[in-house]
PyMOL Python script that loads the backbone (N, CA, C, O; Angstrom):
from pymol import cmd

cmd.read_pdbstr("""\
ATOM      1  N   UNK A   1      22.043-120.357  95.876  1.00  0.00           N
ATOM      2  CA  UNK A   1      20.688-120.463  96.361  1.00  0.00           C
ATOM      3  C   UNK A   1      20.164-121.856  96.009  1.00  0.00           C
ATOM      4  O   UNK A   1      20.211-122.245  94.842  1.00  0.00           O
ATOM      5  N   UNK A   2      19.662-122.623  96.993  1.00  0.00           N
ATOM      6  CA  UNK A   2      19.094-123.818  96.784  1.00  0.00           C
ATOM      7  C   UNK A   2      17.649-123.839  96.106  1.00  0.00           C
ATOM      8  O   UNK A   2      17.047-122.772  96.231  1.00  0.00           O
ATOM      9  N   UNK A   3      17.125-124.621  95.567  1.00  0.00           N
ATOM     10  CA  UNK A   3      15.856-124.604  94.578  1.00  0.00           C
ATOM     11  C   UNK A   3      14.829-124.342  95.952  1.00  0.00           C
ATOM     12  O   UNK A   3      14.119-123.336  95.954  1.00  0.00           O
ATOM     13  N   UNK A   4      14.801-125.095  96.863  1.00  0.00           N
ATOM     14  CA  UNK A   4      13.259-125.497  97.847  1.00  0.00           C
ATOM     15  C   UNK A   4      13.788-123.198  98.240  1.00  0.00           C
ATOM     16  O   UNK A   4      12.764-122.515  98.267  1.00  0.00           O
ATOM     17  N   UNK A   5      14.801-122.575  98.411  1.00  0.00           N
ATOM     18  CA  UNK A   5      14.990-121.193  99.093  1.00  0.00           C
ATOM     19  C   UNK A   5      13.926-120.329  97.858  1.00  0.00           C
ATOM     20  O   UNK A   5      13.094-119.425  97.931  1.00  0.00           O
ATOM     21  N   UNK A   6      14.546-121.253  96.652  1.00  0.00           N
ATOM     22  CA  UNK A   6      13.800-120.296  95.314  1.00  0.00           C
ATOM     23  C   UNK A   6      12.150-120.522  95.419  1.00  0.00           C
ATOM     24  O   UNK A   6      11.312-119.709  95.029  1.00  0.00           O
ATOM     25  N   UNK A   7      11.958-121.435  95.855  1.00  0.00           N
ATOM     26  CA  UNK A   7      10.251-121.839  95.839  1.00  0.00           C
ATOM     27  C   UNK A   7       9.806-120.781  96.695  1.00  0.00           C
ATOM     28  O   UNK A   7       9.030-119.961  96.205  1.00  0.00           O
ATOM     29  N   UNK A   8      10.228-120.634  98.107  1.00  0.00           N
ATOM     30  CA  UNK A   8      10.141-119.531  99.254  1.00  0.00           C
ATOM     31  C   UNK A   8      10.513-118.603  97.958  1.00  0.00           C
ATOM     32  O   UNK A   8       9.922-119.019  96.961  1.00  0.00           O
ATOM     33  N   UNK A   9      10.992-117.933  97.806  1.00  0.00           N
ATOM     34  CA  UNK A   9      11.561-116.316  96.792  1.00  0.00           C
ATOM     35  C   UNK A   9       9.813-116.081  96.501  1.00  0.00           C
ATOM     36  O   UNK A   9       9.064-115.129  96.721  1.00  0.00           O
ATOM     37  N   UNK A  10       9.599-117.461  95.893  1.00  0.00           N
ATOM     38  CA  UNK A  10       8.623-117.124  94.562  1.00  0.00           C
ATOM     39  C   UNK A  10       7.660-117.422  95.246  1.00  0.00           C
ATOM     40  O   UNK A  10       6.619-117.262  94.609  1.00  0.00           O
ATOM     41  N   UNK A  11       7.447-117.919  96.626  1.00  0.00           N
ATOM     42  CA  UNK A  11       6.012-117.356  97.077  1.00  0.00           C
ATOM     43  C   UNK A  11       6.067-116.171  97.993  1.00  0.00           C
ATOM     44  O   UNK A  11       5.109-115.482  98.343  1.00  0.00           O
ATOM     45  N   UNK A  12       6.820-116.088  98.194  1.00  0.00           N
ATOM     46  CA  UNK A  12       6.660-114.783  99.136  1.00  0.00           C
ATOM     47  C   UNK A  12       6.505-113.459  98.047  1.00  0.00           C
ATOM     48  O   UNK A  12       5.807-112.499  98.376  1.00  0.00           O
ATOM     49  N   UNK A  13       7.018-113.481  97.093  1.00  0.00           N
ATOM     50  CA  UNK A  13       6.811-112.678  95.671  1.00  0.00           C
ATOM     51  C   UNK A  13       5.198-112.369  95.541  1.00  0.00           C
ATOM     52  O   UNK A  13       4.748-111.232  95.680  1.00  0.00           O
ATOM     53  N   UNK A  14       4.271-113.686  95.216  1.00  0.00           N
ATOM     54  CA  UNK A  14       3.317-114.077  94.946  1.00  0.00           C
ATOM     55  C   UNK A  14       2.521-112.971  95.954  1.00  0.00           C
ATOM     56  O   UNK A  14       1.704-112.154  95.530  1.00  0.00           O
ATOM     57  N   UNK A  15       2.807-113.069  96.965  1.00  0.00           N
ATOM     58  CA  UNK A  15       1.870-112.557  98.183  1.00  0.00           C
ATOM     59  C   UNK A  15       2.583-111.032  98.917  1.00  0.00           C
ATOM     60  O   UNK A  15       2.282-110.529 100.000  1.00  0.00           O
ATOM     61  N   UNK A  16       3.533-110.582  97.971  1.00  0.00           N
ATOM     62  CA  UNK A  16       3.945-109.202  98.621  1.00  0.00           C
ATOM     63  C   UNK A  16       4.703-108.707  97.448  1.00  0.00           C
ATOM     64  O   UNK A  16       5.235-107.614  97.638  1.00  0.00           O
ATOM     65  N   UNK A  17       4.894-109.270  96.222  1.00  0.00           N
ATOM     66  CA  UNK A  17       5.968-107.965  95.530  1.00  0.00           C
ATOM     67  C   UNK A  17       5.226-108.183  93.953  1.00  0.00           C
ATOM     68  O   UNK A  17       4.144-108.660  93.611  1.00  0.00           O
ATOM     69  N   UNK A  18       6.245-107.653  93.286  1.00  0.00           N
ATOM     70  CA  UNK A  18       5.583-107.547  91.536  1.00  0.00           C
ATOM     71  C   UNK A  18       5.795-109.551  91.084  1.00  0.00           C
ATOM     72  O   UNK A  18       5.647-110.590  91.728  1.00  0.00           O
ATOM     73  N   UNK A  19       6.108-109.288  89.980  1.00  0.00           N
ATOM     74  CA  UNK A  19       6.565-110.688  89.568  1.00  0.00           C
ATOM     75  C   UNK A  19       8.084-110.751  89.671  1.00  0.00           C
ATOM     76  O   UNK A  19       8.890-109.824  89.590  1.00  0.00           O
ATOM     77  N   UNK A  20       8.208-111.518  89.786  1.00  0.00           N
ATOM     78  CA  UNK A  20      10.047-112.479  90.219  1.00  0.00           C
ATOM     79  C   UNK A  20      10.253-112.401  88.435  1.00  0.00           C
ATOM     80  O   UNK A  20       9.377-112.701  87.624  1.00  0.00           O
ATOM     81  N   UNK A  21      11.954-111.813  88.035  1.00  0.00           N
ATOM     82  CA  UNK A  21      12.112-112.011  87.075  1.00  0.00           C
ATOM     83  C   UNK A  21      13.323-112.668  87.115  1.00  0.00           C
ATOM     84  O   UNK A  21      14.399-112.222  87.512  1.00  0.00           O
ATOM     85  N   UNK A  22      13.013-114.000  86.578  1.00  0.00           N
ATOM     86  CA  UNK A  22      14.333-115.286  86.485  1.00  0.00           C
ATOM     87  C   UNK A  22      15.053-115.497  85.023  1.00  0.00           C
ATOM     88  O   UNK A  22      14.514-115.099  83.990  1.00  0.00           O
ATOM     89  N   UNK A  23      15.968-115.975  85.037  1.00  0.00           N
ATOM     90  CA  UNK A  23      16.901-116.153  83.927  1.00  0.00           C
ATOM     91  C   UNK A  23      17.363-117.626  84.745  1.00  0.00           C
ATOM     92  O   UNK A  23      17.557-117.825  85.944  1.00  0.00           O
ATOM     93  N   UNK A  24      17.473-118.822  83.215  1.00  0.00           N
ATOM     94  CA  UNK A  24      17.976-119.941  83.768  1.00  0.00           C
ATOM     95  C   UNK A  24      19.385-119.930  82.783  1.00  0.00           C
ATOM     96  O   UNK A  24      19.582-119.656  81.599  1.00  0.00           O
ATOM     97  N   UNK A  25      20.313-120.409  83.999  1.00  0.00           N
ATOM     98  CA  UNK A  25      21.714-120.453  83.137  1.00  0.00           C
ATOM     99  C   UNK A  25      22.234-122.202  82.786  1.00  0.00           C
ATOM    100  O   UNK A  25      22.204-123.013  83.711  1.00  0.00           O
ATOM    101  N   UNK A  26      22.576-122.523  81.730  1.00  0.00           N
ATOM    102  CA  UNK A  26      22.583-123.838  81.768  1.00  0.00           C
ATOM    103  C   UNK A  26      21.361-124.834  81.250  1.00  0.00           C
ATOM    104  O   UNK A  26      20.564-125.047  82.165  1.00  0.00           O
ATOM    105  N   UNK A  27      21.135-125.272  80.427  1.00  0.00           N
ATOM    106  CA  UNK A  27      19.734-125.733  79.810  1.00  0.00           C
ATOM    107  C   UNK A  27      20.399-126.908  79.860  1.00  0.00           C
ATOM    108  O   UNK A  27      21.085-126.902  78.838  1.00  0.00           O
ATOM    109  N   UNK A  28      20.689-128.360  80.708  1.00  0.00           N
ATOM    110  CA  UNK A  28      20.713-129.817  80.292  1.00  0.00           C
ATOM    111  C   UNK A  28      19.408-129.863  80.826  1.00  0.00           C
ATOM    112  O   UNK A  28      18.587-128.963  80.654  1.00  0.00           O
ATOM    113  N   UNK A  29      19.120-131.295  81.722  1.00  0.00           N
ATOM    114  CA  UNK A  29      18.032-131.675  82.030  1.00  0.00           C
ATOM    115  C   UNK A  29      17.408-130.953  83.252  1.00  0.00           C
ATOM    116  O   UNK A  29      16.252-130.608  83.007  1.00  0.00           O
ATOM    117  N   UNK A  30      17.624-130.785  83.884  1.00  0.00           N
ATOM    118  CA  UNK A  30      17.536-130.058  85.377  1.00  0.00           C
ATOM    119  C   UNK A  30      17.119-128.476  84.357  1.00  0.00           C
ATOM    120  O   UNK A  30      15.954-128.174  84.097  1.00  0.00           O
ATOM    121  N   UNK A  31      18.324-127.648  83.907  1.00  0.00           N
ATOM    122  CA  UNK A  31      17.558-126.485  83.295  1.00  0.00           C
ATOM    123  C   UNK A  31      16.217-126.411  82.152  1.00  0.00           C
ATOM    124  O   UNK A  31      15.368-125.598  81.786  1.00  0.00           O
ATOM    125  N   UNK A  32      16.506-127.375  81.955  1.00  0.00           N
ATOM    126  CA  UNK A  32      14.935-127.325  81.149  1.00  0.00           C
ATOM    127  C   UNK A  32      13.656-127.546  81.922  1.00  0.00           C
ATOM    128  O   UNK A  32      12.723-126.827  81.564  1.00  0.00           O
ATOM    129  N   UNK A  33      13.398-128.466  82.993  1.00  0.00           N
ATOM    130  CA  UNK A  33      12.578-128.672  83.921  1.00  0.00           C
ATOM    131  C   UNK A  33      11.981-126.945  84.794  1.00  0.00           C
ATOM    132  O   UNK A  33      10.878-126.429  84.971  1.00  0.00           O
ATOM    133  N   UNK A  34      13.306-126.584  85.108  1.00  0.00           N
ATOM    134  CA  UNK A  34      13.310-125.149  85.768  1.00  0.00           C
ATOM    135  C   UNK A  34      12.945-124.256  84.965  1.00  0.00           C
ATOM    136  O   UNK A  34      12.217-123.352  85.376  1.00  0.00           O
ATOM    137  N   UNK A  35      13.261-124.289  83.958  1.00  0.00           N
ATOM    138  CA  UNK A  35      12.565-123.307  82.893  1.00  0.00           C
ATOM    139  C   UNK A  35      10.915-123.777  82.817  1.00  0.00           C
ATOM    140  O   UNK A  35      10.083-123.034  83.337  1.00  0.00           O
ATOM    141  N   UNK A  36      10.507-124.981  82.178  1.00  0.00           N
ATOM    142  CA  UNK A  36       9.581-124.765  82.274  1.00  0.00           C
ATOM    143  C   UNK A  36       8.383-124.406  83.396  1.00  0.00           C
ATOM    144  O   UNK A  36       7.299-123.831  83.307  1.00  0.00           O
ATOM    145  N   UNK A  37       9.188-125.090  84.588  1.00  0.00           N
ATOM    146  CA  UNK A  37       8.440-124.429  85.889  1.00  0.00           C
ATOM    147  C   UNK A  37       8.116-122.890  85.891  1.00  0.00           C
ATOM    148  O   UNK A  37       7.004-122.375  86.005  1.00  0.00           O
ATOM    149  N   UNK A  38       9.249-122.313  85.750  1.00  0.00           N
ATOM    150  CA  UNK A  38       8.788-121.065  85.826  1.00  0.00           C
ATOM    151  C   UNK A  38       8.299-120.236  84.551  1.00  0.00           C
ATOM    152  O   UNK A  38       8.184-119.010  84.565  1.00  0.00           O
ATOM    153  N   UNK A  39       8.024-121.048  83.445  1.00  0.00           N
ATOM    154  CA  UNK A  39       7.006-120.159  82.434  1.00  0.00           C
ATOM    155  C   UNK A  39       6.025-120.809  83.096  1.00  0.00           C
ATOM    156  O   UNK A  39       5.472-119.853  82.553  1.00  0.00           O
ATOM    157  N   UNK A  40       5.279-121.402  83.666  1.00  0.00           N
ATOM    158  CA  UNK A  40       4.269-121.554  84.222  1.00  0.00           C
ATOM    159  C   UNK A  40       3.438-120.684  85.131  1.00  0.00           C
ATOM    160  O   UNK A  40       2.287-120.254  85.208  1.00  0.00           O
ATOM    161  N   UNK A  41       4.728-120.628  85.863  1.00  0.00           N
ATOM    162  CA  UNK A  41       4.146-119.791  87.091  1.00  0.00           C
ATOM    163  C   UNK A  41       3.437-118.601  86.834  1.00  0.00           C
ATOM    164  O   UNK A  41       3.571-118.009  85.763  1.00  0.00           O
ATOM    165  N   UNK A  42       2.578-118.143  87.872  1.00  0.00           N
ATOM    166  CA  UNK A  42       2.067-116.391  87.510  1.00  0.00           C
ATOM    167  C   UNK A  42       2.555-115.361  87.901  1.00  0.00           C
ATOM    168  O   UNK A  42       2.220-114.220  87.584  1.00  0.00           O
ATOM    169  N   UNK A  43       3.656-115.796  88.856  1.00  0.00           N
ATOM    170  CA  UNK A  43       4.254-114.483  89.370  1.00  0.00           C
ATOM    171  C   UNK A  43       5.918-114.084  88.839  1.00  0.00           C
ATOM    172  O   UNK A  43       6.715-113.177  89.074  1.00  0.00           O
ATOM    173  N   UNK A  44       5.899-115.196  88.087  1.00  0.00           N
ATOM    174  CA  UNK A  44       7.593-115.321  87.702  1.00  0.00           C
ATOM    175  C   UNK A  44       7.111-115.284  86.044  1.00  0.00           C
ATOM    176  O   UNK A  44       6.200-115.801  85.397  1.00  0.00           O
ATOM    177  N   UNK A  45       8.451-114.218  85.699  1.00  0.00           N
ATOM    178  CA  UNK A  45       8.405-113.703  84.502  1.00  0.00           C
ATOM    179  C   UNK A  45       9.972-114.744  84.069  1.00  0.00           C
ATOM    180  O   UNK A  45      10.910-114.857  84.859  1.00  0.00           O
ATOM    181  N   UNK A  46       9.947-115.243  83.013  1.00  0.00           N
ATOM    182  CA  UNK A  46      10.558-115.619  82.834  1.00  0.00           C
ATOM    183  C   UNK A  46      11.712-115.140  81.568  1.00  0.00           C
ATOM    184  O   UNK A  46      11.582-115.677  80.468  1.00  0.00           O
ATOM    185  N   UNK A  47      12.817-114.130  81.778  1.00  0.00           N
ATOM    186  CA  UNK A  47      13.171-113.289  80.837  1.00  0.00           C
ATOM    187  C   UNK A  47      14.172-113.808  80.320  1.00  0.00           C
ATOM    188  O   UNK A  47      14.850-112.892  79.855  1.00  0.00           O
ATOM    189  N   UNK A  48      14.815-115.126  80.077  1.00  0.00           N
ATOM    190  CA  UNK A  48      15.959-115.577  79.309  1.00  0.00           C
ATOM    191  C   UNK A  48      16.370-116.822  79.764  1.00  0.00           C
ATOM    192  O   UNK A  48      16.144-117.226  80.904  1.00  0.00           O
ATOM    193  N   UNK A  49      17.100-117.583  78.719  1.00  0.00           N
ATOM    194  CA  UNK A  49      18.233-118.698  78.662  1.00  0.00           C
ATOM    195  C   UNK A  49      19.389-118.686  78.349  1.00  0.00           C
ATOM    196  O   UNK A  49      19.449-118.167  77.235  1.00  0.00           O
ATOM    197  N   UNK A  50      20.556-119.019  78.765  1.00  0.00           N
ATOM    198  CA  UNK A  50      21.863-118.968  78.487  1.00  0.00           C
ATOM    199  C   UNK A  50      21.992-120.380  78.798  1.00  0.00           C
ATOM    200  O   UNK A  50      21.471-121.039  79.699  1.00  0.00           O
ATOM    201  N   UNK A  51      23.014-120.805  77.611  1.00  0.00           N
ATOM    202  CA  UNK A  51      23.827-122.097  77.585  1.00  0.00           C
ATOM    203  C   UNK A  51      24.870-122.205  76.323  1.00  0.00           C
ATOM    204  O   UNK A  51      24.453-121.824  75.230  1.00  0.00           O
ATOM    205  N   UNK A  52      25.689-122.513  76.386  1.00  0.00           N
ATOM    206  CA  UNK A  52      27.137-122.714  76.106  1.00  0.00           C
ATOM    207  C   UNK A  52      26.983-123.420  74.570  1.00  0.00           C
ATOM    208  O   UNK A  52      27.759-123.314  73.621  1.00  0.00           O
ATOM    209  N   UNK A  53      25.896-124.068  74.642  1.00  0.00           N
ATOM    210  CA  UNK A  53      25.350-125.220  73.146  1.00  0.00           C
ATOM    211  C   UNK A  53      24.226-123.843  72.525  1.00  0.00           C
ATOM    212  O   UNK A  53      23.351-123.179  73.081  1.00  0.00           O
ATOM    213  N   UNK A  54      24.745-123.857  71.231  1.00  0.00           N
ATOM    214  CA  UNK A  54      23.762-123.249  70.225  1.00  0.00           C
ATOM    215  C   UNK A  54      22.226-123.724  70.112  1.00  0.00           C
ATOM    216  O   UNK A  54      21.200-123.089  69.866  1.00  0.00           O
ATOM    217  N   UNK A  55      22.509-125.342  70.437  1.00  0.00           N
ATOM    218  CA  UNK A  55      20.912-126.134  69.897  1.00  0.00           C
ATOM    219  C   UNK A  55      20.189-125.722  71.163  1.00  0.00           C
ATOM    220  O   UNK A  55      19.029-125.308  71.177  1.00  0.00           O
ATOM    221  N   UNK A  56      21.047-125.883  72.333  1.00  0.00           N
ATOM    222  CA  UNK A  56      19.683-125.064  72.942  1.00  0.00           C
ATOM    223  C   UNK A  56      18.588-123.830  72.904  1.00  0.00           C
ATOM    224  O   UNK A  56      17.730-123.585  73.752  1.00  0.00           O
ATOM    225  N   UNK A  57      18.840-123.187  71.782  1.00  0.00           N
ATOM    226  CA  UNK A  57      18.048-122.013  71.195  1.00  0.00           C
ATOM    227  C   UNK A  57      16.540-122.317  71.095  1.00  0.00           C
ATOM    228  O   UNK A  57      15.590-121.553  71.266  1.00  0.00           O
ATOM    229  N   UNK A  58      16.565-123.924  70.700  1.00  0.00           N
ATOM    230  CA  UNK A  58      15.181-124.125  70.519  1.00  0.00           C
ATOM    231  C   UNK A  58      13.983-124.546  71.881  1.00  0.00           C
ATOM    232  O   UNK A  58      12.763-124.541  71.721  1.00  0.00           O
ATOM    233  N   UNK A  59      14.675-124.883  73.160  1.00  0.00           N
ATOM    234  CA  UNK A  59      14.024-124.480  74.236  1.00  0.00           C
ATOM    235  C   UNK A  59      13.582-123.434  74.767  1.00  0.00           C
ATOM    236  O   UNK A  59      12.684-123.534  75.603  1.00  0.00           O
ATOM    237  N   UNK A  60      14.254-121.818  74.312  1.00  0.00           N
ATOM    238  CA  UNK A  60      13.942-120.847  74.526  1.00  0.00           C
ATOM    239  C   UNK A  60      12.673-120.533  73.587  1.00  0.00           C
ATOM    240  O   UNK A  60      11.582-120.170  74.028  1.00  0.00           O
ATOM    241  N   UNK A  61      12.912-120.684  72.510  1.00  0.00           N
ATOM    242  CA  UNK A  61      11.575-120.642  71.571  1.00  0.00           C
ATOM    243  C   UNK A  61      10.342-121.161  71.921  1.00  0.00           C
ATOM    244  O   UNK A  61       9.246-120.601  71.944  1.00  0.00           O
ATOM    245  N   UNK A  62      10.604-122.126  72.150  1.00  0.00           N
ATOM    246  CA  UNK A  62       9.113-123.346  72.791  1.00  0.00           C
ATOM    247  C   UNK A  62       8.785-122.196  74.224  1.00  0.00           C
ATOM    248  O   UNK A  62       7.600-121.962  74.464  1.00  0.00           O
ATOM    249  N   UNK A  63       9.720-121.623  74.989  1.00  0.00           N
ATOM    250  CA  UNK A  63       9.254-120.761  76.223  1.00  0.00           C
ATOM    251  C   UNK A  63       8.326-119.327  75.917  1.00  0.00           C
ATOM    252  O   UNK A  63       7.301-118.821  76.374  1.00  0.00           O
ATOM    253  N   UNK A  64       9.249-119.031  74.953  1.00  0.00           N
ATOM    254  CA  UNK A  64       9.314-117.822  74.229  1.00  0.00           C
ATOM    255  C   UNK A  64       9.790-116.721  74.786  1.00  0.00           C
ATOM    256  O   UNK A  64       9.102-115.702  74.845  1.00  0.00           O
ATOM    257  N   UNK A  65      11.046-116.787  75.271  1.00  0.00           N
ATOM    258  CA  UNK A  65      11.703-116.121  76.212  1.00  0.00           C
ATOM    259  C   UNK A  65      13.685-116.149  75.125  1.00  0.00           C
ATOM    260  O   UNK A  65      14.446-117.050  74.773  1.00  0.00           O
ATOM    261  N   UNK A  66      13.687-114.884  75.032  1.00  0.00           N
ATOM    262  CA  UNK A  66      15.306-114.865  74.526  1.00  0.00           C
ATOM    263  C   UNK A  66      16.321-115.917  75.109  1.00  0.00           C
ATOM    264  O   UNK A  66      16.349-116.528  76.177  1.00  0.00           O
ATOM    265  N   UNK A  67      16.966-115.901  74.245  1.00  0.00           N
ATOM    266  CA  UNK A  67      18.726-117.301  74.604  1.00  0.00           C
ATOM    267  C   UNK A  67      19.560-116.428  74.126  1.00  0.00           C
ATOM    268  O   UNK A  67      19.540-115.603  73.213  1.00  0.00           O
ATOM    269  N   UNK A  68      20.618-116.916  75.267  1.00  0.00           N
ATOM    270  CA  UNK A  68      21.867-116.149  75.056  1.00  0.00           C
ATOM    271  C   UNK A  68      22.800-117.393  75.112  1.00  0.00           C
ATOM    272  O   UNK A  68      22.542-118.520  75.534  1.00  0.00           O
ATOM    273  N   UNK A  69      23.993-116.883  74.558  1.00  0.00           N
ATOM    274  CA  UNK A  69      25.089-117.885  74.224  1.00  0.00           C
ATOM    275  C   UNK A  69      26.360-117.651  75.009  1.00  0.00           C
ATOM    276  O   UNK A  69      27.333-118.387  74.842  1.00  0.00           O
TER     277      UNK A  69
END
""", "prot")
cmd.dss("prot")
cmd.show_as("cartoon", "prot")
cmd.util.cbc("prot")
cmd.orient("prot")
């Protein structure tokens, strides 16, 4: 799924369903951006991080959303 298809997901969400629940896989630069986009949002719940590096634990914290390894 391309990001601009996910923007469509998450408005059409906005205006017809509950909240969008996302998980970002991969935290370099690009996943951290996406993460924080979607703790922002109001219709997207943002329920986890997975990445391969331990130190990324502390981006999930700052979200406040669980990390998985």
């Amino acid at each position: 799924m391309h990001f601009i298809d996910l923007i469509r997901l998450i408005w059409y969400s906005a205006k017809h369903m509950k909240k969008l629940k996302v998980g970002v896989i991969g935290i370099g630069h690009l996943g951290k951006v996406h993460a924080r986009i979607y703790s922002e949002l109001d219709n997207v719940e943002l329920i986890g991080l997975c990445d391969v590096d331990p130190s990324k634990k502390e981006k999930a914290s700052e979200l406040n959303c669980p990390f998985y390894a």
